[in-house]
C-alpha positions in Angstrom: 48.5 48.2 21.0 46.7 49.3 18.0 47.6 52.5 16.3 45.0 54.3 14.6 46.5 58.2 14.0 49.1 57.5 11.7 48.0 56.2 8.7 48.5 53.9 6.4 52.1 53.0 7.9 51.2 53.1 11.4 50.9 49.1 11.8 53.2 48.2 9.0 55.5 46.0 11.1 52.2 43.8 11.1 50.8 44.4 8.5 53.4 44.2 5.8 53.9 40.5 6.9 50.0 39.9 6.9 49.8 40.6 3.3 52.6 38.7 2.5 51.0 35.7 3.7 47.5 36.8 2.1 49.1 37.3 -1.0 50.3 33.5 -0.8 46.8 32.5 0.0 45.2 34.3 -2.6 47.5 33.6 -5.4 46.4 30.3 -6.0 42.5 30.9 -5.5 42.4 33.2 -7.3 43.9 30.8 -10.3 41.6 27.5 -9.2 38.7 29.6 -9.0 39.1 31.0 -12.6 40.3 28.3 -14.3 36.7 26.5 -12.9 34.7 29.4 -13.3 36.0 29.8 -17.1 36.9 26.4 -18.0 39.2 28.4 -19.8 43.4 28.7 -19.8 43.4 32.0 -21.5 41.1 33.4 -19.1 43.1 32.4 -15.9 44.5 36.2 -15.6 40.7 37.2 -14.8 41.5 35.6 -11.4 44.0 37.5 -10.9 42.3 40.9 -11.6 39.6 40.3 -9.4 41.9 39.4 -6.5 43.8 43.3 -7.4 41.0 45.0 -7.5 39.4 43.2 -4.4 43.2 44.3 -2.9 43.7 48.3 -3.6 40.3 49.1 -4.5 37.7 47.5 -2.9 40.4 47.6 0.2 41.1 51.1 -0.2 37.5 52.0 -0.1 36.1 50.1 2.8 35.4 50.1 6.4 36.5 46.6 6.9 40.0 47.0 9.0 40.5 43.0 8.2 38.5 42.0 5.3 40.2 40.7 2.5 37.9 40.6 -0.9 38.6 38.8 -4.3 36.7 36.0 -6.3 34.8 34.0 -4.4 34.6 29.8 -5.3 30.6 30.2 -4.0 30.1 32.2 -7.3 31.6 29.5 -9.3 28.9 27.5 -10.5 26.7 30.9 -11.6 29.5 32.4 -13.3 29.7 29.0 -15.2 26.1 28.8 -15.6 26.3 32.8 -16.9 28.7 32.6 -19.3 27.4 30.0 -21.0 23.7 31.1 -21.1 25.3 35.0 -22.4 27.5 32.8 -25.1 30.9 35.1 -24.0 33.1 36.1 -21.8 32.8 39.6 -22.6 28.7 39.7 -22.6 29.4 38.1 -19.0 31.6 41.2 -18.4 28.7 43.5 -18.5 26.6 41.6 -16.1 29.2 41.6 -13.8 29.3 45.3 -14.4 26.1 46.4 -13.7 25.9 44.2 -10.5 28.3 46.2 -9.0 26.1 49.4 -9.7 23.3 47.1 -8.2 25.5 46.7 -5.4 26.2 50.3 -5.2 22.9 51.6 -5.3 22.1 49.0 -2.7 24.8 50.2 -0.3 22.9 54.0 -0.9 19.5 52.3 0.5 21.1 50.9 3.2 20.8 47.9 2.7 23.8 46.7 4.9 21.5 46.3 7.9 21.0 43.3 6.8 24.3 42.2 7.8 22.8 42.6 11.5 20.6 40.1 11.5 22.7 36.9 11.1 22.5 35.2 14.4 25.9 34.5 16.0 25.7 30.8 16.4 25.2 30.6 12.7 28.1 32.4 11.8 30.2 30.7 14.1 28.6 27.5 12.9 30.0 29.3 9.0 33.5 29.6 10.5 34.0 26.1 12.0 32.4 24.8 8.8 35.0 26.7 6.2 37.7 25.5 8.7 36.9 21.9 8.3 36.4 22.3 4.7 39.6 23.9 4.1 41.3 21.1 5.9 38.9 18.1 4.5 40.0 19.9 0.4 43.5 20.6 1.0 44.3 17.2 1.9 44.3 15.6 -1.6 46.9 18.9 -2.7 48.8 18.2 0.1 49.3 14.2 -1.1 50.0 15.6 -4.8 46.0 14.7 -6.5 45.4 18.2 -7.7 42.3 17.0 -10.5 40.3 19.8 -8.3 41.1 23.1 -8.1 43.0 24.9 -4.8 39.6 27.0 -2.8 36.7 24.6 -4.0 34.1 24.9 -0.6 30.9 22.3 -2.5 30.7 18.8 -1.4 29.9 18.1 -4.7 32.2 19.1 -7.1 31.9 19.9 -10.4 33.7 17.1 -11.7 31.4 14.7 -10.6 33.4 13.8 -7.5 32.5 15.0 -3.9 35.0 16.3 -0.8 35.7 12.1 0.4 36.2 10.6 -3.0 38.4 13.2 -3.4 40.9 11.9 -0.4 40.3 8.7 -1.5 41.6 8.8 -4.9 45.0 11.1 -3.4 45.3 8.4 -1.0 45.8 6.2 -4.1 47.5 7.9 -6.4 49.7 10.3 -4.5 53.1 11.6 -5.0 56.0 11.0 -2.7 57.8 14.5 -3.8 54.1 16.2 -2.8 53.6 14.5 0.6 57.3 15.1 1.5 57.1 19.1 0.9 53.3 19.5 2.5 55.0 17.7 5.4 58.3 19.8 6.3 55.8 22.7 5.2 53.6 21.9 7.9 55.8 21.2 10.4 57.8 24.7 9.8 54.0 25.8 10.0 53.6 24.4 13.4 57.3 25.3 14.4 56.4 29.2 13.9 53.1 29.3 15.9 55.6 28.6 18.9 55.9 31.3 21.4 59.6 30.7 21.7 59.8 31.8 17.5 57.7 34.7 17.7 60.6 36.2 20.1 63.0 36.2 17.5 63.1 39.8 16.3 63.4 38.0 12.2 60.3 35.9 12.5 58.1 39.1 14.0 58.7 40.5 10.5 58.9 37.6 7.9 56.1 35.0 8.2 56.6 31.7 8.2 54.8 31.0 5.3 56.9 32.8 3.2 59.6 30.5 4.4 57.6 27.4 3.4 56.8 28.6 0.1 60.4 29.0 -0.5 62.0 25.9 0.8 59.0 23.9 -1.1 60.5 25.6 -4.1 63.9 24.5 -3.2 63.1 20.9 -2.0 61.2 20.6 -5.6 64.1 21.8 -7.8 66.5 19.7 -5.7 63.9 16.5 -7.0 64.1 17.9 -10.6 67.7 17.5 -10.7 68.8 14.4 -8.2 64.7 12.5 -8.1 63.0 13.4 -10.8 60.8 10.7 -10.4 59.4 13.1 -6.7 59.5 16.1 -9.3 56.4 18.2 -9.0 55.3 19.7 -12.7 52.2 20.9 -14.3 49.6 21.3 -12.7 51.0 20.4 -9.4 52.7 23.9 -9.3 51.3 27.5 -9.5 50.1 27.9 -13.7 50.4 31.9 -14.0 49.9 33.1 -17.1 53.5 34.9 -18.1 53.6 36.9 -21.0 56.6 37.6 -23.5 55.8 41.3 -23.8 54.4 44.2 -22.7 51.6 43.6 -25.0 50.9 40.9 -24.7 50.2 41.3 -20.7 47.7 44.0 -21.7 46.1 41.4 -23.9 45.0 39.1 -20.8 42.3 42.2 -20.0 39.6 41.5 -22.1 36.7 44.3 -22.3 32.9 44.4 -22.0 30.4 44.0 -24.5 27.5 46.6 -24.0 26.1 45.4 -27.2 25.1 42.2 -24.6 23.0 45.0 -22.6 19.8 44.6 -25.3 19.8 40.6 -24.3 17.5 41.0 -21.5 19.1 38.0 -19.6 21.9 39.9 -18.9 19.7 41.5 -16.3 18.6 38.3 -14.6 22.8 37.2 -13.7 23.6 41.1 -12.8 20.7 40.2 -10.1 21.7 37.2 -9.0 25.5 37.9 -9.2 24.7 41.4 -7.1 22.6 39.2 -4.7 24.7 36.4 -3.8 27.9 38.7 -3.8 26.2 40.7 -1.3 25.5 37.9 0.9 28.5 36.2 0.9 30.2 39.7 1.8 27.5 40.5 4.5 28.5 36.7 6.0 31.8 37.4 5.9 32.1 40.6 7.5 30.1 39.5 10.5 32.9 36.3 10.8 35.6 38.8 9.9 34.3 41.4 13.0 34.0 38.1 15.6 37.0 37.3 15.0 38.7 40.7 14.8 40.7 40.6 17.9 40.0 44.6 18.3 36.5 44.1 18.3 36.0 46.9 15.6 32.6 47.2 13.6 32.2 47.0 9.9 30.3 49.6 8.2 27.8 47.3 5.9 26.5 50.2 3.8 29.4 51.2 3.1 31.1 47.6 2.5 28.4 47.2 0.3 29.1 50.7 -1.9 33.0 49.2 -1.7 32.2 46.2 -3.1 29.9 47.5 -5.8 32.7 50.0 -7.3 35.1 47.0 -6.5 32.9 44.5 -9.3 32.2 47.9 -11.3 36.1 48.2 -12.0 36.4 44.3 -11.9 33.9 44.3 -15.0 35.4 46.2 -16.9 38.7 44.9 -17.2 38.5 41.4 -17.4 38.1 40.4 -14.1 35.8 37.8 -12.0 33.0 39.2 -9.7 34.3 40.0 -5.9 32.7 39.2 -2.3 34.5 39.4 0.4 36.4 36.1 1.2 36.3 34.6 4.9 39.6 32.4 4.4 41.7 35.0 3.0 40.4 37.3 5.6 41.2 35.1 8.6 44.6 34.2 6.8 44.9 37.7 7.1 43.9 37.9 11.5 45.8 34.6 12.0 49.0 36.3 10.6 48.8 39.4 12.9 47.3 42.0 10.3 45.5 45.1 11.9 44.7 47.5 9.6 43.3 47.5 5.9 46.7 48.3 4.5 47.2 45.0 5.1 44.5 44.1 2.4 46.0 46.8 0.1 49.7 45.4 0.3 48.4 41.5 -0.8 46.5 43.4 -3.7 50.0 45.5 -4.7 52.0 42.4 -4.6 49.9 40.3 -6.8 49.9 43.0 -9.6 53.8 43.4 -8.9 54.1 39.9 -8.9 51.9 38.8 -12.1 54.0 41.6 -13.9 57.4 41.5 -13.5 57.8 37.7 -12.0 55.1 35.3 -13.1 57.8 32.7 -14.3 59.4 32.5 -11.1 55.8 31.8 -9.1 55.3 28.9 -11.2 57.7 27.2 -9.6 56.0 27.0 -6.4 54.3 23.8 -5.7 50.7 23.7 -4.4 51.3 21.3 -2.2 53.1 24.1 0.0 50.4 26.5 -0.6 48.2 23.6 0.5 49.9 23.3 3.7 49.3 27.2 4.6 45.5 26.4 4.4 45.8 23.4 6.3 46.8 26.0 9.2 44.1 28.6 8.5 41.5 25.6 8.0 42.7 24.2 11.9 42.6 28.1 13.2 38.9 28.5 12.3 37.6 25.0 13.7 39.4 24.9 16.8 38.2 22.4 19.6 37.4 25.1 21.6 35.2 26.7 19.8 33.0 23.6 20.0 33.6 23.1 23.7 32.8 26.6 24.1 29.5 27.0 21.8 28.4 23.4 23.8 28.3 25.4 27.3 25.8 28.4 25.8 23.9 25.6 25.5 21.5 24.0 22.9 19.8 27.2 21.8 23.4 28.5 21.1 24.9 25.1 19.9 22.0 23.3 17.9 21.9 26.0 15.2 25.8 26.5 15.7 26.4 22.5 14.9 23.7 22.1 12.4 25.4 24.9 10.4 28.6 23.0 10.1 26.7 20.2 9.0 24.8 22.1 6.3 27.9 23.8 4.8 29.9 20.7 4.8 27.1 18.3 3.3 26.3 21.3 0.7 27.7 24.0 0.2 28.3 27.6 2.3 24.7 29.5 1.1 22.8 26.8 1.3 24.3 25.8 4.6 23.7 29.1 5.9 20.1 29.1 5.1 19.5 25.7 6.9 21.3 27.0 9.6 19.3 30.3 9.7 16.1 28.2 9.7 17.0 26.2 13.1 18.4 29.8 14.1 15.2 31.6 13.7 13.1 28.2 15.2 14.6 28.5 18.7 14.0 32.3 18.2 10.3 31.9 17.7 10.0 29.4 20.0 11.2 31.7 22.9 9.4 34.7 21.0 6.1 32.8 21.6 6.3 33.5 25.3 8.3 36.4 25.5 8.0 39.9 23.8 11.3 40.9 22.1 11.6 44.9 22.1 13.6 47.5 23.9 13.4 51.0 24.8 15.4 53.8 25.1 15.2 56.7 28.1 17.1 60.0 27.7 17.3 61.8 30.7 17.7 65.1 31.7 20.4 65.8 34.2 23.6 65.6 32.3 24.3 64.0 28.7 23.1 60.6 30.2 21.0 57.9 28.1 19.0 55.0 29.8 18.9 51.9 27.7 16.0 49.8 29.1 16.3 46.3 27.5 12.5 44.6 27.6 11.3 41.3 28.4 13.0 39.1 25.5 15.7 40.6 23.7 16.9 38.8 20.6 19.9 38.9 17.9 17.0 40.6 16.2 17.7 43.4 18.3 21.3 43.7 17.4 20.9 46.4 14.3 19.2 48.3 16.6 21.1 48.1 19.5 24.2 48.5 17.8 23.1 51.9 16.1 22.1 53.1 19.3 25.6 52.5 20.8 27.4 53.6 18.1 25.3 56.7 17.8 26.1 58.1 21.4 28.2 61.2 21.5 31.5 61.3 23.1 31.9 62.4 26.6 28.5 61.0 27.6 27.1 58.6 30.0 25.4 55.3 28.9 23.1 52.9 31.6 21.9 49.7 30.2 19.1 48.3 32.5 18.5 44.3 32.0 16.4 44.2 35.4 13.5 43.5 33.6 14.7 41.2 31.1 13.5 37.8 31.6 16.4 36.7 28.6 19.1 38.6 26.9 20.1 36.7 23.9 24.2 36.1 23.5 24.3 38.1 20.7 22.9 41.3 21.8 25.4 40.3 25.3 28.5 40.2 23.2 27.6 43.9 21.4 27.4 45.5 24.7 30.3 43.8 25.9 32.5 44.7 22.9 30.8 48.4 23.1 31.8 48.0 26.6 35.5 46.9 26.8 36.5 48.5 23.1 34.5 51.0 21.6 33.2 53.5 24.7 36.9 54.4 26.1 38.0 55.6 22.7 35.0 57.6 22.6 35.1 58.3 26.5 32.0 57.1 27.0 30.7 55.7 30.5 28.7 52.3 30.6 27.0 51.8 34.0 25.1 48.3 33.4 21.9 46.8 35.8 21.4 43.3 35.7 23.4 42.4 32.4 25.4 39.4 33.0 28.9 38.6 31.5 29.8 37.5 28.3 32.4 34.1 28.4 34.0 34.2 25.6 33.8 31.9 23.3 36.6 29.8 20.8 39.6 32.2 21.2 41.2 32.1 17.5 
């Protein structure tokens, strides 16, 4: 049962232990992703920022219940490209500035509905994809071949290499101490999910993966001193940057240069950072809301204003630009969070953590770490999702599987626009025959509404709809009419079923429905 009314401790016993795991998750992408983005040691702390302010700030200010935000490895080759087209770090500060205020101001025109029209095959398609990925790029860490950095999503990598050369090269040069702590990891991993686990009253609170990480670090300082030949070093462990003093921690925040604002190219990466940023978030709060197992709707305009203020803040302190991040997200659903304190508490504990114990994270091995996304990777491409997406049937499950195909072949934008492209063919296709509007009868006796839905109803409908729905007062009366609806498209189904089932009790509101049929649901995760 889902406590709303008493704030930020209401669902602590879940999500305490949901941003424990997070926090593990996020640590090291945050690292891989600015040590790629930066090419730079020295600069690995701006990583870290991002991921605290994408925690407490950007998570204290949004809608999302379960969206987790930080830096994002789909902004990794344009912060690359950015820096070295500004010549600094710091003139790439200010562009990451002012695309938060682009953001921002975005978020005051409303530009969220956007998020709406992202059709639900394709952002299942998105899920199953990142799933896959996870699983394909975490192999190599889990064999002890860390050349690429933990949280990569491209096929092609920037090193020349792509996603299967990758494996093959860890298949050859592997390490025995990496494969043996992946694989107790995993099987702990698998040992938790067990029902007869979650009834011990211990394991409700601590999560297993908090127990992995620390046995890996045990099982690796055992090899130190009897196998040192199985030791894990380097680069094979966690590489935060620890400092000897006080000041010198202040020193890894580095500081826009505004002088950079006269260069007018500064302008062109605040758009493109502010665009892309806004997409990847818009994505991933549609996957974040599907697989929300409360069924609760973000608020895009103002996920959009959070995640402006979030790269704002970012910006000026030394940190990477922030999107919301799918995989840290459904780390954060798979390990029972329910609220956005969960999102807050990862974002305390790596600012805790990168403070006052930095020496005693680098001592866990990635090849744990690597383990935990193994599980989140199999949690988003489950086989029955698939099986389920098949029996919508090819309307549903061509754009659905030519998504996955997209992402994995390229990379997550560009997969979602080939995706959106087959989307919106079978939409038009349908659309030539069909008319695709709906319309909306109040009535007079009583505080009733009649929602007529038209001939062809489409995900293009689902802004719409949804404001409609979400718009009714409480203690009112609601009748949806499909009667004369030749097709109702899935997506516009599963907003009146979750309005239905979730959001019209809490608000007491009645929903009578003619000729709608039932939404199966579909990949439980």
């Amino acid at each position: 049962m889902l406590d709303n009314n008493k704030g930020f401790f209401a669902n602590i016993k879940s999500d305490l232990p949901a941003g424990l795991v997070v926090y593990l998750v996020a640590l090291p992408l945050c690292l891989g992703i600015a040590l790629a983005s930066t090419g730079r040691p020295d600069l690995l702390f701006s990583g870290v920022i991002a991921g605290i302010i994408g925690g407490i700030v950007v998570g204290s200010l949004s809608g999302s219940p379960l969206g987790v935000s930080g830096p994002a490895a789909g902004l990794v080759v344009i912060v690359v490209n950015a820096i070295s087209t500004l010549g600094s770090f710091e003139a790439f500060l200010t562009a990451v500035c002012l695309a938060g205020i682009i953001q921002l101001i975005a978020g005051f025109l409303k530009a969220g509905v956007f998020g709406y029209y992202f059709p639900s095959s394709v952002i299942k398609g998105m899920l199953a994809a990142i799933g896959i990925t996870l699983i394909l790029k975490e192999i190599p860490h889990a064999l002890g071949y860390d050349e690429d950095f933990i949280g990569d999503e491209a096929f092609a990598q920037m090193d020349g290499h792509n996603t299967f050369t990758q494996i093959y090269y860890a298949l050859r040069y592997n390490s025995m101490g990496a494969i043996i702590i992946s694989a107790i990891s995993l099987g702990l991993l698998i040992l938790f999910e067990q029902p007869f686990m979650r009834r011990i009253q211990l394991f409700k609170f601590v999560p297993g993966a908090l127990f992995v990480v620390i046995l890996g670090i045990l099982i690796n300082l055992f090899f130190m001193t009897s196998m040192p030949e199985w030791a894990l070093k380097g680069k094979h462990l966690v590489q935060l940057p620890v400092a000897s003093s006080p000041s010198e921690f202040l020193s890894f925040f580095k500081f826009p240069d505004f002088s950079a604002l006269t260069n007018p190219q500064v302008y062109t990466v605040a758009f493109t950072l502010a665009i892309v940023a806004s997409i990847e978030t818009l994505l991933c709060v549609e996957a974040t809301d599907k697989l929300d197992p409360f069924k609760r709707t973000t608020p895009t305009n103002r996920e959009l204003k959070a995640q402006g203020i979030g790269n704002l803040v970012s910006g000026l302190i030394g940190g990477l630009p922030i999107t919301q991040v799918i995989v840290r997200s459904s780390a954060n659903i798979g390990s029972g969070g329910r609220t956005k304190a969960s999102t807050i508490i990862h974002g305390c504990i790596l600012l805790l953590s990168a403070m006052f114990i930095p020496s005693l994270l680098n001592y866990i091995p990635l090849a744990s770490l690597a383990a935990i996304l193994l599980v989140v990777g199999y949690k988003l491409s489950k086989f029955s999702l698939y099986q389920g997406m098949y029996k919508l049937g090819w309307n549903q499950f061509v754009p659905f599987i030519v998504t996955v195909i997209a992402i994995l072949s390229t990379d997550l934008l560009k997969g979602i626009a080939i995706g959106m492209a087959v989307a919106i063919y079978f939409i038009l296709r349908k659309n030539y025959e069909h008319s695709h509007h709906y319309v909306k009868e109040e009535q007079s006796n009583g505080n009733v509404v009649k929602l007529i839905l038209s001939e062809e109803v489409t995900f293009l409908n689902k802004g719409s709809i949804n404001h409609t729905l979400e718009d009714l007062s409480e203690n009112s009366t609601i009748i949806i009419d499909g009667s004369k609806s030749v097709a109702i498209d899935y997506d516009v189904l599963e907003i009146i079923e979750n309005f239905k089932k979730h959001t019209a009790p809490l608000k007491n509101i009645t929903v009578k429905t003619i000729a709608i049929p039932e939404v199966t649901k579909v990949g439980a995760h």
